[in-house]
C-alpha positions as CSV (number, residue, x, y, z in Angstrom):
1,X,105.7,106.6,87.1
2,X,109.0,105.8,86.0
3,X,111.6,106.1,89.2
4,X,114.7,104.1,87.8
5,X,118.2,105.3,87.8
6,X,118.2,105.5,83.8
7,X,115.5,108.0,83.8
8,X,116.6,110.1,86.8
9,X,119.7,110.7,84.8
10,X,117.8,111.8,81.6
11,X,115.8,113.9,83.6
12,X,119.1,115.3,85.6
13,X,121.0,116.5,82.3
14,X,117.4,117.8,80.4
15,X,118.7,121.2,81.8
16,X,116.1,123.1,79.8
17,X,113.1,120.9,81.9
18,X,114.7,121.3,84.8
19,X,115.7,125.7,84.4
20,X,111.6,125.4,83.4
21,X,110.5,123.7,86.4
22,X,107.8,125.0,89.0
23,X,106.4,123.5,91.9
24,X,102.7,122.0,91.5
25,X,100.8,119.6,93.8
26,X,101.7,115.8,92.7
27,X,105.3,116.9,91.1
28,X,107.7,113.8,91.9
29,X,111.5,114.8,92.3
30,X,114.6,112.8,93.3
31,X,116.6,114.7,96.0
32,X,120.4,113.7,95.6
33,X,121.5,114.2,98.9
34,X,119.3,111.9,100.8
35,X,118.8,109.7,97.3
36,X,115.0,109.9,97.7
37,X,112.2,110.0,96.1
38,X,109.4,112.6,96.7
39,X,106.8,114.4,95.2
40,X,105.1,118.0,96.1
41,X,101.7,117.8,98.4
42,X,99.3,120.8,98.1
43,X,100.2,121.9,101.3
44,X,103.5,123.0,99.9
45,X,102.2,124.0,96.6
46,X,99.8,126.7,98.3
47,X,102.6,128.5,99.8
48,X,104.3,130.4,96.8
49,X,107.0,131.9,99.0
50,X,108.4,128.7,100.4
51,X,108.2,127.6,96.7
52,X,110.7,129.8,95.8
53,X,112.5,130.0,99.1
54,X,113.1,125.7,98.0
55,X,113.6,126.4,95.0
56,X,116.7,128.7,95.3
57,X,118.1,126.7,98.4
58,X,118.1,123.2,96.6
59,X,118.9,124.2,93.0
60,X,120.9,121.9,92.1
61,X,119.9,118.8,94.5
62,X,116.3,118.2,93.2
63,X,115.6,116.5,90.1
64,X,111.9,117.1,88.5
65,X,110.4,114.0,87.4
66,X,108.1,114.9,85.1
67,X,104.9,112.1,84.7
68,X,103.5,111.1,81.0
69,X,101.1,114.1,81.1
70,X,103.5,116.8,82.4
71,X,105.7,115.8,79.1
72,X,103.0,115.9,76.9
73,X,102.0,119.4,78.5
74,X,105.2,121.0,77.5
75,X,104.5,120.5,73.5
76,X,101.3,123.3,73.8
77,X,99.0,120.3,72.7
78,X,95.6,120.9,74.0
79,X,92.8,118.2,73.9
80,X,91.2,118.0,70.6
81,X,93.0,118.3,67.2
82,X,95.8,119.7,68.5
83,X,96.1,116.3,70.9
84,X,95.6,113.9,67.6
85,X,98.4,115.6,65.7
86,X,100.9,115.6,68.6
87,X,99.9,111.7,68.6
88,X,100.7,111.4,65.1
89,X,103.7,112.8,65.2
90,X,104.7,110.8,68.3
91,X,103.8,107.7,66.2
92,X,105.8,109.0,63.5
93,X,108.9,109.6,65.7
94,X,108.4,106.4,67.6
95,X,107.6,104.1,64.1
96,X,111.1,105.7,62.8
97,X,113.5,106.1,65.7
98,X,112.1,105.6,68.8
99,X,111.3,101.5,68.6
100,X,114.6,100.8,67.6
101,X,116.6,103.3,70.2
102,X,113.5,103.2,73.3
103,X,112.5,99.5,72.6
104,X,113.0,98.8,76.7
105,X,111.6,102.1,77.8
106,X,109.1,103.8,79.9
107,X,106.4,105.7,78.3
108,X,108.3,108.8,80.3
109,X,111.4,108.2,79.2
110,X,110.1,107.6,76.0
111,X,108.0,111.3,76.1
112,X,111.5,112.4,77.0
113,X,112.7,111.7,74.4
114,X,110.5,113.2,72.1
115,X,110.1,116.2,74.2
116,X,113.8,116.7,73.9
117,X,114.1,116.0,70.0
118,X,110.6,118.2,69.3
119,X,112.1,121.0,71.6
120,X,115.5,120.8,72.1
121,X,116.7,119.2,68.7
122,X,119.0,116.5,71.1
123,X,119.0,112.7,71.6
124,X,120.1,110.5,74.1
125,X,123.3,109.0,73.8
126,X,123.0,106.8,76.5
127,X,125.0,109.1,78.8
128,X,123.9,112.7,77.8
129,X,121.0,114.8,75.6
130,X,123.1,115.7,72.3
């Protein structure tokens, strides 16, 4: 799980990850008032209300790390043909752009990245998602 500073910041200005973001068990986040980082227990997950109580009360301060799978999750692949052909175009992406622009990346920050390009239409810039 990718935890560096570079990929808190992509994850920070992916606003359209972050406005999408719902509690589950095993979520990481980085909270950027005490600069940690956690991740959700199923304790917390169980209780919908407190969920949302967080939610509203540290919008804003938390910073959804989404793992490998969550990324993958968000192109409506399922397991199966639709898994080979997001895998192809992954390739395809990564053969073109990605090996030259993601060369010393994590595989999150490199599903980031194609995440934000399939769904978004931006790139990393090295400071912002244009």
């Amino acid at each position: 799980m990718d935890t560096t500073p570079e990929y808190i910041k992509q994850c920070e200005r992916a606003e359209g990850i972050q406005n999408d973001w719902i509690l589950h068990k095993g979520d990481y986040y980085y909270h950027k008032l005490n600069n940690k980082i956690s991740f959700v227990s199923g304790w917390f997950e169980a209780r919908t209300a407190e969920n949302a109580v967080l939610m509203t009360h540290y919008h804003g301060r938390l910073i959804w790390l989404p793992r490998q799978d969550q990324l993958q999750e968000m192109l409506h692949c399922s397991i199966g043909e639709g898994m080979n052909r997001l895998w192809a175009y992954f390739h395809e992406w990564f053969c073109k752009i990605g090996a030259v622009e993601y060369s010393k990346s994590s595989w999150e920050q490199l599903w980031l990245a194609f995440v934000m390009k399939e769904k978004y239409g931006k790139v990393w810039n090295g400071d912002d998602w244009a």
